[in-house]
C-alpha positions in Angstrom: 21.2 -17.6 -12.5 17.8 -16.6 -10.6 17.0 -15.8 -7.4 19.3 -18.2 -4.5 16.1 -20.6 -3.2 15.0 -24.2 -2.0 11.7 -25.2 -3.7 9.8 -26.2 -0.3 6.1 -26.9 0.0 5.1 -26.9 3.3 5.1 -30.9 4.0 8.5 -31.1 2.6 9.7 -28.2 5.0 8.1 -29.9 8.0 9.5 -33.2 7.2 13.0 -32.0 6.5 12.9 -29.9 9.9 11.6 -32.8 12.1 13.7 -35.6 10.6 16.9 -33.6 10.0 17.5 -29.8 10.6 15.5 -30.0 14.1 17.3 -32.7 15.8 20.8 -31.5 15.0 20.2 -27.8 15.7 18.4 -28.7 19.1 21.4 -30.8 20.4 23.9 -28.5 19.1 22.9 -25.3 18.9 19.8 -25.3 21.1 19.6 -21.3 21.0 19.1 -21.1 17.6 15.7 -20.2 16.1 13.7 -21.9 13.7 11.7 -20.0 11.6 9.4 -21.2 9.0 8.2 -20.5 5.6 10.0 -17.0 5.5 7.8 -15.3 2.6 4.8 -13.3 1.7 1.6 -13.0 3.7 -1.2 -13.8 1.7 0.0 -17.1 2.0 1.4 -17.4 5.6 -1.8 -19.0 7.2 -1.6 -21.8 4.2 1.5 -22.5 4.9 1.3 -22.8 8.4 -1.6 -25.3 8.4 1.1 -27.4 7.0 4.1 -26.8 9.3 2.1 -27.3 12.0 0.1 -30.3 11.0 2.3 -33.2 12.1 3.1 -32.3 15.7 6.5 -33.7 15.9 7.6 -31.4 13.2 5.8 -28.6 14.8 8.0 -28.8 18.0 10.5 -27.9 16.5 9.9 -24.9 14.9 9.9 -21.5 17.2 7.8 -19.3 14.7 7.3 -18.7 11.0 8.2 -15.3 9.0 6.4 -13.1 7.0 7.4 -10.5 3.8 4.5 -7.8 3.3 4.5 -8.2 -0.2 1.0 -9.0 -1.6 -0.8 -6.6 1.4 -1.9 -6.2 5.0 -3.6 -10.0 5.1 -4.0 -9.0 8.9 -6.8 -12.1 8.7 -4.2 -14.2 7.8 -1.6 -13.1 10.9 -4.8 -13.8 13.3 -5.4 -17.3 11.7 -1.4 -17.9 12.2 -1.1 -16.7 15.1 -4.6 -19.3 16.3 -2.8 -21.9 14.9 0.0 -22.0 17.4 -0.1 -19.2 19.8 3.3 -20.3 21.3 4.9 -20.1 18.2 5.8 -16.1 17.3 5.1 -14.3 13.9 8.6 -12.0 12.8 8.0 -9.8 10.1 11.4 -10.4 8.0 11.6 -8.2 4.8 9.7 -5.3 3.3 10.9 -3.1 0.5 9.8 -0.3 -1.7 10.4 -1.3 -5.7 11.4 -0.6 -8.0 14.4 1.6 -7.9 14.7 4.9 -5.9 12.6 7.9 -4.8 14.3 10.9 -3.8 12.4 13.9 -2.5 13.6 16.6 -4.6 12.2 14.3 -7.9 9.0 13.1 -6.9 7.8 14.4 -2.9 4.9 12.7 -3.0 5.6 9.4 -3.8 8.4 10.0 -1.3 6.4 10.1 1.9 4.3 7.6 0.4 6.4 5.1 0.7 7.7 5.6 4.0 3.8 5.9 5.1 3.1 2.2 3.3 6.3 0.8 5.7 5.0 2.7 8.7 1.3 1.2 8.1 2.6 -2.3 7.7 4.7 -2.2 10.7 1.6 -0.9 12.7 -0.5 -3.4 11.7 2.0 -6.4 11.9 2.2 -5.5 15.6 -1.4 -5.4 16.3 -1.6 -8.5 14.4 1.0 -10.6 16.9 4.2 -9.9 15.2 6.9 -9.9 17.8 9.3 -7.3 15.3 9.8 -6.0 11.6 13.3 -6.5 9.5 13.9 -3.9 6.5 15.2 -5.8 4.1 18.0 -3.2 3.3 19.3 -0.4 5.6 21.7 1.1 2.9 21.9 1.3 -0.7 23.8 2.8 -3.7 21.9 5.8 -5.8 20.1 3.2 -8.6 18.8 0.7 -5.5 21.4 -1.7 -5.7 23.9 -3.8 -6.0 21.5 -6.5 -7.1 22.8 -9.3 -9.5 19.1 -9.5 -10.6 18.6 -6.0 -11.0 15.9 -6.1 -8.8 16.5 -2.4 -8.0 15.1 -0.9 -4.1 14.6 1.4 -1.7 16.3 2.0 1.7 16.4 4.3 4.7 19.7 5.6 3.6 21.1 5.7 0.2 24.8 6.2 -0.1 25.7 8.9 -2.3 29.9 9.3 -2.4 30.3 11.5 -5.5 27.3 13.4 -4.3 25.5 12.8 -7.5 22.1 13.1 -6.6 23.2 17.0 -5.7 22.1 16.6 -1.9 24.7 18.2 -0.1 25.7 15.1 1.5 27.1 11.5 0.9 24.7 9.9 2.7 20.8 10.7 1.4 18.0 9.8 4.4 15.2 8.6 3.2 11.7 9.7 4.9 11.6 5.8 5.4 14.1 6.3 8.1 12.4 8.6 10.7 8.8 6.3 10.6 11.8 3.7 11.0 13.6 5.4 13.6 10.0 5.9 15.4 9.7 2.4 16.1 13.0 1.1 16.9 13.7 4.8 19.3 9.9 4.1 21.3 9.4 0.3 21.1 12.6 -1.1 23.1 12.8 -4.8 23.3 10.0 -6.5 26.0 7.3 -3.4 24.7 3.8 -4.4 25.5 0.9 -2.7 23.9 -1.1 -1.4 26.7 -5.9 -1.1 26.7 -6.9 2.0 25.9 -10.0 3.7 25.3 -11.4 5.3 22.2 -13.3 8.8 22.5 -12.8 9.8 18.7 -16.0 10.7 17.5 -17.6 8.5 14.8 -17.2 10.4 11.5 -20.0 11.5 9.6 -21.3 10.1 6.2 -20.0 11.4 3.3 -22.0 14.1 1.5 -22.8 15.7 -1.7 -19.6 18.1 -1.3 -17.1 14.7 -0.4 -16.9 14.2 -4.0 -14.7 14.4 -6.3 -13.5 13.6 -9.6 -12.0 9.6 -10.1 -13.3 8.2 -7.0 -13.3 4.6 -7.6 -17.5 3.5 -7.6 -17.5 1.1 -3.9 -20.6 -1.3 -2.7 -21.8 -0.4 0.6 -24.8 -1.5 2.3 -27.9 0.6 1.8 -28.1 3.2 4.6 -30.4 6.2 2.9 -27.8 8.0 1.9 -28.2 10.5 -1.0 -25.1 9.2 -2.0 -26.5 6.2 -3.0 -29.6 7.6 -5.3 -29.1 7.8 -9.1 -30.7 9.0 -12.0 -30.2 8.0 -15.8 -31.3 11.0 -18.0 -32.7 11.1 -21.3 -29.3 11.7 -22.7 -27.4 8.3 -20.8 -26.0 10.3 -18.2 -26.3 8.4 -14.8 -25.7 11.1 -12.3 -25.9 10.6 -8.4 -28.9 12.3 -7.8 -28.8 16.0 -7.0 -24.7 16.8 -8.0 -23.2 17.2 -11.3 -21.2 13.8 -10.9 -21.9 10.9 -13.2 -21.0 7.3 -13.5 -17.5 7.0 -15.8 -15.7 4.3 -17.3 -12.3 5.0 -16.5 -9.0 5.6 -19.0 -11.2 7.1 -21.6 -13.9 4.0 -21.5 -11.3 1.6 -21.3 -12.0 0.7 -17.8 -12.9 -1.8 -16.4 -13.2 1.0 -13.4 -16.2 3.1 -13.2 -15.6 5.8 -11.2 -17.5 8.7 -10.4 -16.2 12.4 -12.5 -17.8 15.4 -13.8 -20.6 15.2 -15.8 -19.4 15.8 -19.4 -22.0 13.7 -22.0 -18.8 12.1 -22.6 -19.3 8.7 -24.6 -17.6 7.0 -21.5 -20.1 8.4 -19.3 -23.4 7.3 -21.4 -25.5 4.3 -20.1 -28.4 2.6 -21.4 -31.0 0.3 -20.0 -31.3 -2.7 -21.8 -33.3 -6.4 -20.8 -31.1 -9.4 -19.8 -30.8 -12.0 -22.3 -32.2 -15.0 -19.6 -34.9 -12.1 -18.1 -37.9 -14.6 -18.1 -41.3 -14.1 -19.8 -43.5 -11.2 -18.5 -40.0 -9.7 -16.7 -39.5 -7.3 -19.0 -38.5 -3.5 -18.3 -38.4 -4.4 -14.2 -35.5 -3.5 -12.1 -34.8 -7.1 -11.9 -34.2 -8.4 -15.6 -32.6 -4.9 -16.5 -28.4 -4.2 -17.2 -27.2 -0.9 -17.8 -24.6 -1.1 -21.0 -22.5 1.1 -22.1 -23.1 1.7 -25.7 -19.7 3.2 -27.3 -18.0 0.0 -25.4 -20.8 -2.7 -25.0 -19.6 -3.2 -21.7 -21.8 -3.8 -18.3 -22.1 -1.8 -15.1 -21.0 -5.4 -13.4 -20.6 -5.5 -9.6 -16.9 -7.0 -8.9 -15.4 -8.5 -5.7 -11.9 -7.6 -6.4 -8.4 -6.8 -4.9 -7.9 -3.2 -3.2 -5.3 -2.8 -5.5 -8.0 -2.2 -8.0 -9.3 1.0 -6.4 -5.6 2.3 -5.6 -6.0 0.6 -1.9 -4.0 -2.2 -0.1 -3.5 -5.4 -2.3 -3.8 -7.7 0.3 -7.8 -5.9 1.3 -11.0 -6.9 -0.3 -13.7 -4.4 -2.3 -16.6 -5.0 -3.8 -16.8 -2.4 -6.5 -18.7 -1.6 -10.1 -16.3 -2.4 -13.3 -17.4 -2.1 -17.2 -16.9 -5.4 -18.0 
C-alpha cells in the first residue's frame, strides 16, 4: 500500500469541483473551504492556470495550497496569486526529512533546519500566503509512526523512556521557537506594514572573501579582480593575484568547479585546447578556445542549474561553471 491519494490533473480537479464537490458543499455546508491542488510549489502556478481556467469551476474554489518541497518558487506564489487575487494561497505542509536531528548529535544541522522552516515561512508571507501548517507538531524519537516509513522531523519529539538522555520526556526542537515566533507575534488579521530600508549596500567581495569549496557562480562583468584569471605554465587557473585556483570538485569527479587552494593537484590542471567546429583562420582566439581538464577530459562548461547544485535553495536558479 503507498501513499493514501487521488490521481487529479488539474482539469479533472476543476471539473469534479464545479460539477459535483462545489454545488453540494455550497448548499450544505457553505462555510467550508475549498482549497485546491494541495502540493508542492514548483508546480503551483501550473496547476492553477488549470483550476482557474473554466470560470465556473473557479467560483467555487476559495484558494489553492502549497507544500515547500522542491524550494522557495516565490515567482511561482506571485504568478498564483495574479491569477486570481481573490482567491488566497495557505501554505499546508513543510517537513524536515528524513528522520530526526537532535542537538546534542549534530548542532549544526539542528539550527539548520529550523532556519530553512523559518525562511520558507518568511517568504511564503511576503509572497501572499495568508498562513503556514507544519505538517507534524509531535513525533516519536525515530520520526514516526509512518506506515511508509517516511521518517520526520517536528517541533517536539516525544521521548517517554527518556532515551535520547535529555532530561525530559518531551525533546523541543529549535524548530519550535522560530515556530513559536510566528504564531506568538503574527495574531490572526496581521498586516505587514511599508517600511523603509537604510541598510547600507554591502561591498564587493574581495581577494580575502575567499575560501576554500566555494561553488564557481556567473555574475555579470563588473571589474572586479575577482573575476581576472590566469592559466600558468603548469595548468593551474588561479584568480589572479591569490593562491586560489579553479577545482573540479570530489577529487575531479565533479561536475562542480569550485574555487580551493592551489595544490597542482590533477583536479586543478586545465589546458587550452581549439573547439572541434572553431572555423578556419579562428584558431588560438578567445572565441574558438575550451579549457579541458586533462586527467578527466571534461570541459570548464557554463551551466544553468538548480541551487541545489551549489548547496542553495532548490527551487532558485544559478548559472554556474561544471566539468562536464
Amino acid at each position: 500500500v503507498g501513499w493514501e491519494k487521488c490521481v487529479y490533473t488539474a482539469d479533472y480537479m476543476a471539473s469534479f469541483v464545479k460539477e459535483h464537490l462545489g454545488p453540494v458543499l455550497r448548499e450544505e455546508h457553505p462555510r467550508v473551504k475549498i482549497i485546491g491542488f494541495d502540493h508542492n510549489k514548483d508546480h503551483v502556478l501550473t496547476y492553477a492556470r488549470g483550476l482557474y481556467a473554466d470560470p465556473a469551476a473557479a467560483h467555487y474554489f476559495d484558494g489553492i495550497g502549497m507544500h515547500w518541497y522542491g524550494g522557495l518558487n516565490t515567482d511561482n506564489l506571485d504568478g498564483t496569486h495574479a491569477l486570481a487575487p481573490d482567491k488566497f494561497l495557505l501554505a499546508t505542509e513543510a517537513c524536515n526529512c528524513p528522520g530526526v536531528i537532535y542537538e546534542a548529535e549534530a548542532a549544526a544541522e539542528w539550527w539548520q533546519r529550523a532556519e530553512h522552516l523559518g525562511m520558507d515561512i518568511l517568504q511564503d508571507l511576503l509572497h501572499w500566503s495568508v498562513g503556514w501548517i507544519d505538517w507534524n507538531l509531535i513525533l516519536d524519537t525515530t520520526g514516526g509512526p509512518n506506515h511508509l516509513g517516511n521518517r520526520c522531523d517536528a517541533n517536539l519529539i516525544a521521548d517517554p523512556h527518556e532515551k535520547k538522555k535529555t532530561g525530559d520526556s518531551v525533546v523541543v526542537q529549535a524548530s519550535y521557537h522560530y515556530m513559536g515566533h510566528f504564531s506568538r507575534y503574527l495574531p490572526r488579521g496581521s498586516v505587514r506594514i511599508g517600511v523603509n530600508d537604510t541598510v547600507e549596500q554591502e561591498k564587493p567581495p574581495g581577494k580575502d572573501d575567499l575560501k576554500n569549496s566555494q561553488p564557481m557562480v556567473f555574475t555579470p562583468c563588473e571589474g572586479s579582480p575577482l573575476q581576472s584569471f590566469s592559466l600558468d605554465s603548469g595548468g593551474m587557473l588561479t584568480v589572479a593575484g591569490t593562491h586560489f585556483c579553479l577545482d573540479i570538485s570530489a577529487y575531479g569527479k565533479g561536475p562542480r568547479v569550485d574555487v580551493y587552494s592551489c595544490a597542482h593537484s590533477p583536479n586543478q590542471q586545465w589546458e587550452r585546447r581549439d573547439a572541434p567546429s572553431c572555423p578556419a583562420g579562428g584558431q588560438g582566439t578567445p572565441a574558438c578556445s575550451l579549457l579541458i581538464s586533462p586527467s578527466t577530459d571534461k570541459c570548464l562548461t557554463r551551466v544553468t542549474t538548480s541551487g541545489a547544485a551549489i548547496g542553495l535553495d532548490a527551487g532558485s536558479k544559478y548559472t554556474v561553471a561544471q566539468a562536464l
